[in-house]
TORTIBA-648274 format. One record per residue (C-alpha): y, z, x; residue in three letters; residue number from 1. Coordinates in Angstrom, 3 decimals, padded with zeros to 6 digits, always signed. Each point is the difference from the previous one (the first is absolute). Example, Ala and Ser with C-alpha at 12.3 -4.5 7.8 and 13.67 -1.06 7.14 Angstrom:
BEGIN
+----------+----------+----------+---------+-----+
!        Y !        Z !        X ! residuo ! num !
+----------+----------+----------+---------+-----+
! -004.500 ! +007.800 ! +012.300 !     ALA !   1 !
! +003.440 ! -000.660 ! +001.370 !     SER !   2 !
+----------+----------+----------+---------+-----+
This chain:
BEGIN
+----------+----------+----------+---------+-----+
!        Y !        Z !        X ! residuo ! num !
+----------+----------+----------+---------+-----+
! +012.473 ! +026.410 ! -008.863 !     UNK !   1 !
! -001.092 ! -003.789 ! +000.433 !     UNK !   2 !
! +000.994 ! -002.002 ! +003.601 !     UNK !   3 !
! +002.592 ! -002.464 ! -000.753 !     UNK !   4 !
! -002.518 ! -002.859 ! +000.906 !     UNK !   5 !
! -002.324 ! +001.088 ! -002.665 !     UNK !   6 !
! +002.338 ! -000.412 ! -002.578 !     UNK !   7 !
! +001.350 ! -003.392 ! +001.070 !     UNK !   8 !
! -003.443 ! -001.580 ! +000.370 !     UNK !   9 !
! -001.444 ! +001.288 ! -003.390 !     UNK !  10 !
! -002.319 ! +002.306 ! +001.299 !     UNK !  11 !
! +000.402 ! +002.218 ! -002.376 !     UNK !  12 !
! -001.805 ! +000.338 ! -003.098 !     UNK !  13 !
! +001.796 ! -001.655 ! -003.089 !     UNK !  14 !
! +002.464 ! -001.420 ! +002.418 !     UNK !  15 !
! -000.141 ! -004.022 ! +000.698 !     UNK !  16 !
! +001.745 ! -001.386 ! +002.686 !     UNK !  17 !
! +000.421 ! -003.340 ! -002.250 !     UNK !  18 !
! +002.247 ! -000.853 ! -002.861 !     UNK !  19 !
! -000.442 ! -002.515 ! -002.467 !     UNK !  20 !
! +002.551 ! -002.244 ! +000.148 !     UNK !  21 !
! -000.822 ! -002.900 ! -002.196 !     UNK !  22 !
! -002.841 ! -002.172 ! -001.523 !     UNK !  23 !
! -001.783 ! -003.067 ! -000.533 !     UNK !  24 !
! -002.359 ! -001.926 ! -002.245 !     UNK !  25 !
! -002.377 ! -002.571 ! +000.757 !     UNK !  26 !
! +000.271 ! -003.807 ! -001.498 !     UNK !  27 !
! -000.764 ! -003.523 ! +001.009 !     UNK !  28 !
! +002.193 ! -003.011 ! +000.834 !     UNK !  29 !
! -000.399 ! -003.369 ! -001.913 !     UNK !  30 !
! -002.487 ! -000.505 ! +003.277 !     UNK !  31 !
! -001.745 ! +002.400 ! -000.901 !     UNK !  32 !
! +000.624 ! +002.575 ! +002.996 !     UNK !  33 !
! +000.434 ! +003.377 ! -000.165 !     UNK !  34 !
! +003.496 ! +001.524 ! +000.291 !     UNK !  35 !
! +001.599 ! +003.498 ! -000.507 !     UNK !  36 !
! +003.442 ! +000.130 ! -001.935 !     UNK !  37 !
! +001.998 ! +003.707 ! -000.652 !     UNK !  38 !
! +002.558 ! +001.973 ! +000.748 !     UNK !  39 !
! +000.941 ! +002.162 ! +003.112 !     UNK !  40 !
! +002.878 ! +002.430 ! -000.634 !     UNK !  41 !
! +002.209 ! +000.075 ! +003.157 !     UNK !  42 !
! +002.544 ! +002.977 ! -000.823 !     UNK !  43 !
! +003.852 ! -000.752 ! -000.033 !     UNK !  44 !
! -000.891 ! -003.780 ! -000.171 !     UNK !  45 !
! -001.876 ! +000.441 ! -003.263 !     UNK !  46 !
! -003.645 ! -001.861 ! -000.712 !     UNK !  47 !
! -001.185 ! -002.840 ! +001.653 !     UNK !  48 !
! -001.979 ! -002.752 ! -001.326 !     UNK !  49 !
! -002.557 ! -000.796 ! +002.729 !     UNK !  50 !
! -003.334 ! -002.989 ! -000.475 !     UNK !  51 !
! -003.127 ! +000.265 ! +002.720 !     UNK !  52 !
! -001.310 ! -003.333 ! +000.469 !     UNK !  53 !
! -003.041 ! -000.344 ! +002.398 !     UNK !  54 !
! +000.275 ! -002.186 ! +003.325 !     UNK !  55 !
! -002.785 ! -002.921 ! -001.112 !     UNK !  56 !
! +001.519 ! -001.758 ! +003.554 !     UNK !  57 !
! -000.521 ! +002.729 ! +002.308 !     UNK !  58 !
! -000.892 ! -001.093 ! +003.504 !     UNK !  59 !
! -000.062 ! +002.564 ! +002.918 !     UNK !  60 !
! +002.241 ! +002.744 ! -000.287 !     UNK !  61 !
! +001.891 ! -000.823 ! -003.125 !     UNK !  62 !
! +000.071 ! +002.927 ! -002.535 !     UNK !  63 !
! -002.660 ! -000.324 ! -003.022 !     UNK !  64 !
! +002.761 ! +000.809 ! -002.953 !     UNK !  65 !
! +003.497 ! -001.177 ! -000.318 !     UNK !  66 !
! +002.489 ! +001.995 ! -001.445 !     UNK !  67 !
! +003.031 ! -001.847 ! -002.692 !     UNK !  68 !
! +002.984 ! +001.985 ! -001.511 !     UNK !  69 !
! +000.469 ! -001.502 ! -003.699 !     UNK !  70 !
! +003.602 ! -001.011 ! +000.028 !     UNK !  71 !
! +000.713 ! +001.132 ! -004.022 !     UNK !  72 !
! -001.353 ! -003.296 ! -001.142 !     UNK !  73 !
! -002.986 ! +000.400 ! -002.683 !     UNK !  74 !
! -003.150 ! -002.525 ! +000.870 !     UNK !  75 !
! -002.626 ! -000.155 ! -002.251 !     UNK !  76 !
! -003.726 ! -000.052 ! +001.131 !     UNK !  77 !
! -000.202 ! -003.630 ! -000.756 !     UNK !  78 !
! +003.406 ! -000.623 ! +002.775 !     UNK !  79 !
! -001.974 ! +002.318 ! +002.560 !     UNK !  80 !
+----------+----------+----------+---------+-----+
């Protein structure tokens, strides 16, 4: 029999304590900067449209990526 911890942490073989829950694909803006776009599924409340855009402003502690919810609206690359 396994310890309880084992099997929450994935440390057993053919056991992973991470689930896919989404994913993204790499473009560019019209400026030419690299974003991620996709999908995150999120359960009850259905699939989420999510867009990565890198910081290009960061100073000090500000995070390097910025996270965006796509509201339903379709852009194309050239709006981006």
């Amino acid at each position: 029999m396994q310890h309880i911890s084992q099997v929450l942490f994935g440390l057993i073989k053919g056991v992973s304590p991470m689930k896919t829950i989404g994913s993204l694909w790499k473009s560019e803006t019209k400026k030419g900067d690299t974003m991620l776009s996709g999908t995150i599924s999120a359960g009850l409340f259905g699939d989420i449209n999510i867009m990565i855009f890198p910081n290009n402003h960061k100073e000090n502690k500000q995070p390097d990526y910025f996270i965006a919810i796509n509201n339903g609206e379709k852009k194309t690359k050239s709006e981006l």
